[in-house]
C-alpha positions, 0 to 999 in steps of 0.5 A, a space after each residue: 362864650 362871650 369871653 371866648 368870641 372876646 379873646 378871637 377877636 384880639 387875635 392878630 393875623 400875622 401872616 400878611 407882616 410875614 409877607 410884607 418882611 419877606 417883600 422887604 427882604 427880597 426888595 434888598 436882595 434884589 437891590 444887592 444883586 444890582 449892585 453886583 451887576 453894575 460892579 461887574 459892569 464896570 470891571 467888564 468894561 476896565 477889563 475890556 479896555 486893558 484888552 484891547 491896549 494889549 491887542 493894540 500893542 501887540 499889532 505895533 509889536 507884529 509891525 516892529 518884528 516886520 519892519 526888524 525883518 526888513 532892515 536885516 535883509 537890506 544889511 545882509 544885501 549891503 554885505 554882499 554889495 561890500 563883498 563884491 566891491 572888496 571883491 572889485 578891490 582886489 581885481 584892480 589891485 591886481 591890474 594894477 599890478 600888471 600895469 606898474 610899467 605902464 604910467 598911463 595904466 597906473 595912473 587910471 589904476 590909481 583913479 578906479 581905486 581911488 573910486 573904489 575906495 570912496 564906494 567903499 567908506 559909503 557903503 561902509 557909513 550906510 551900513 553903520 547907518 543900518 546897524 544903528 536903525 536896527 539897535 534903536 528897533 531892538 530897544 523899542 522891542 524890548 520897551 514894548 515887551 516890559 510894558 506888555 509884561 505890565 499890562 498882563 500883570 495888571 489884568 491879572 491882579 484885577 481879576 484877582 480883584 474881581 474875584 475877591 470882590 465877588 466873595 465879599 459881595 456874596 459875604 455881605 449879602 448872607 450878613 445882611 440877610 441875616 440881620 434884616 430878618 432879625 430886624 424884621 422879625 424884632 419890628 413884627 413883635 413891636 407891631 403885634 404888641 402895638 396893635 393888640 394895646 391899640 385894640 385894648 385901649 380902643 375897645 371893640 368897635 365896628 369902625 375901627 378894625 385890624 386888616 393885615 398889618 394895618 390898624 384901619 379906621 373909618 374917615 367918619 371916626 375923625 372927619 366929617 364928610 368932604 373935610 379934612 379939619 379933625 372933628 370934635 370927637 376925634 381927639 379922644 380916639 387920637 389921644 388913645 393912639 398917642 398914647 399906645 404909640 408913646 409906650 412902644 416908641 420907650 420899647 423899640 431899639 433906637 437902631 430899628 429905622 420905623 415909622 408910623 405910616 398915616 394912608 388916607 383913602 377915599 371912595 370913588 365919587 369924586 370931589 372938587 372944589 377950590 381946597 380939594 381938586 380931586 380925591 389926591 389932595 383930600 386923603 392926603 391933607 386928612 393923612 397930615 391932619 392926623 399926623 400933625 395931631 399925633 406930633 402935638 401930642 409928643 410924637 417926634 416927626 421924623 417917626 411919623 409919615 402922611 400918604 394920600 391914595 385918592 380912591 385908587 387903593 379901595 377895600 371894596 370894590 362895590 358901588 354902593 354906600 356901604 362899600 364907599 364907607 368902608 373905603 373911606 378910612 384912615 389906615 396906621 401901619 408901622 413900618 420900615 423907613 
């Protein structure tokens, strides 16, 4: 019976580093989806834009029609003016006729065609006028209609984009998906085989124990109480850890970005003095204490992380010294950087 209570209590409980992958994965997908959602932003608005530069030329285009409109029916207004002067011409071409007897009547024959003529190149030059006016609206037309055309094409092209983005975006996301969990399943193994070295080398002992996916010591195994300098007996367990950490650090891929994360908590009874203020600075400098030892005993820092959670993350919510021991813990969980 013995061996058996031994073998249950090196069981592991994998379930919580099922729920902690499974929070990573959906804090990335919810980081992928925000990147959809400003991608889509921005197109919506460039979109938007070309829009409303195609609603603006088409205004100026309705304005051009309109104005074209205008300048057709004054020409045909000069034409009838140029009919009834032609018309006046030949009136006084024929009076002019009946009076060649007469001097006098000539000669004011001749002065009203003289000034029907004069009428006439006027009219003429302004009818030129007009029909230069309406040549130069007929290209500009023309030039707002190419670029129109342009600007269909380009709206079109960038939905066409905007589509192939999507398709990427949904792409990379099951590709991504795919490989996190991959990654998260490979760093649970390392984990589980790290906890159940730490738990051989460490024995079974009332103060060290496993919650979820964090090895949790007791503040008591490394530091006396209101301090953060490591005490004399705490170097061996911190040795031990080293240790079993080296073995798995020579295991993972060098591709897997992990950390070991160093979280000091303390009880609800607060603390000040001159070195620690309030419970902040004692976790944390008791968290980097510990850190600081793990790289003296060949951990590379940059695998390594100190936090400080004060009292405000307790185990047990009770008010009383064996609730306040048990809160007061340094507690290892490898992670994901």
């Amino acid at each position: 019976m013995a061996l058996g209570r031994a073998r249950a209590d090196r069981r592991v409980d994998y379930w919580p580093g099922f729920v902690d992958a499974l929070s990573t994965l959906l804090l990335v997908f919810i980081f992928l989806i925000s990147i959809f959602t400003v991608a889509q932003f921005f197109l919506s608005r460039e979109i938007a834009g070309k829009q409303d530069q195609v609603a603006r030329l088409q205004v100026q285009l309705k304005q051009f029609a309109d104005l074209l409109s205008l300048e057709r029916a004054t020409a045909g207004s000069l034409e009838d003016q140029l009919s009834g002067l032609r018309a006046s011409l030949r009136t006084a071409e024929a009076e002019r006729d009946k009076l060649r007897g007469d001097n006098t009547a000539v000669g004011d024959a001749k002065g009203q065609i003289q000034s029907l003529a004069t009428d006439l190149e006027a009219e003429k030059k302004l009818s030129e006028q007009q029909i230069s006016q309406i040549s130069l609206l007929n290209q500009q037309l023309a030039a707002l209609r190419r670029q129109i055309g342009a600007l269909e094409a380009a709206l079109e092209a960038s939905e066409k984009r905007d589509k192939e983005s999507q398709t990427k975006i949904s792409d990379l996301g099951s590709r991504l998906n795919v490989a996190l969990a991959q990654r998260v399943q490979e760093l649970s193994r390392y984990r589980s085989d790290f906890f159940g070295r730490l738990r051989e080398v460490l024995g079974n002992r009332p103060e060290i124990r496993i919650v979820g996916d964090r090895f949790v010591f007791q503040s008591e195994v490394f530091f006396d109480p209101g301090s953060a300098e490591l005490k004399e007996g705490a170097t061996p367990e911190l040795d031990k850890l080293a240790t079993a950490l080296l073995e798995l650090i020579d295991k993972i891929p060098k591709d897997i970005p992990w950390v070991l994360r160093v979280d000091g908590h303390t009880d609800v009874r607060p603390i000040s003095n001159a070195r620690f203020p309030s419970n902040w600075e004692l976790s944390a400098s008791r968290a980097i204490s510990v850190v600081k030892y793990l790289i003296t005993r060949g951990i590379s820092a940059d695998r390594v992380v100190a936090a400080g959670f004060g009292e405000f993350q307790p185990i047990d919510p009770a008010n009383n010294d064996d609730a306040y021991r048990r809160n007061r813990r340094i507690e290892l969980k490898i992670t994901e950087r």
